[in-house]
N, C-alpha and C positions, 0 to 999 in steps of 0.2 A: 537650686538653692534649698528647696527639699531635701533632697537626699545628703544636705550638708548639716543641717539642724537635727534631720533624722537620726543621723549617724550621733550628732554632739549628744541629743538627746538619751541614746542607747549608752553611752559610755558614760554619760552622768548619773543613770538610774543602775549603771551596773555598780559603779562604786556607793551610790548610797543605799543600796542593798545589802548590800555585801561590807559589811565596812570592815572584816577580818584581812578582804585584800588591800587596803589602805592602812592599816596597821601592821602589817606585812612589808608592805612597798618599803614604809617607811623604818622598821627595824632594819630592811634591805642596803637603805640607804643610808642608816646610823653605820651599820659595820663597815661599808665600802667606805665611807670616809672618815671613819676612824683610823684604816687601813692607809687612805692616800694619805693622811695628815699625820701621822706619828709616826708610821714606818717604822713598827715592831721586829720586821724585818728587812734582811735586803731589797730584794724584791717586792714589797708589798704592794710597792704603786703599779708593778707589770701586772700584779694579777687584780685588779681593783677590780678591774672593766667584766672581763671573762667571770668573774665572781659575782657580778650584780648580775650579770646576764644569767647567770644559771641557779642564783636566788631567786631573782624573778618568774623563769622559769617552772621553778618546782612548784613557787606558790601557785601559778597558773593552771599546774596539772594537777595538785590539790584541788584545786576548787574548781576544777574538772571532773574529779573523781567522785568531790562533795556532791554536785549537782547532779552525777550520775545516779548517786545514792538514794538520792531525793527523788528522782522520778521513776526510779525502779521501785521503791518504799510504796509509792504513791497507785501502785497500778495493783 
């Protein structure tokens, strides 16, 4: 049960540290469902899913790169 609170724990300090990935997530999650719901194009609703996924994605390795930054800066 440790290792369950642990874990909650780490992923709640990580977003309120970080709250650029929470404001990310969620522009993430404005465009995908701007996408499903108006369907600007044909297709829009096939590529929703793949598009949030590799929005997410990027922000991830951004703030990957960000931290990387930060502890190379720091040494």
């Amino acid at each position: 049960m440790s290792a369950v609170s642990g874990f909650a724990k780490g992923v709640y300090y990580f977003f309120v540290e970080d709250g650029s990935i929470v404001v990310g997530a969620i522009v993430a999650l404005i465009i995908v469902a701007f996408l499903a719901i108006v369907k600007p194009f044909g297709n829009a609703d096939a590529i929703a899913g793949p598009l949030l996924f590799v929005l997410l994605a990027a922000l991830l390795v951004a703030n990957l790169l960000r931290v990387a930054q930060n502890a190379h800066a720091g040494k």
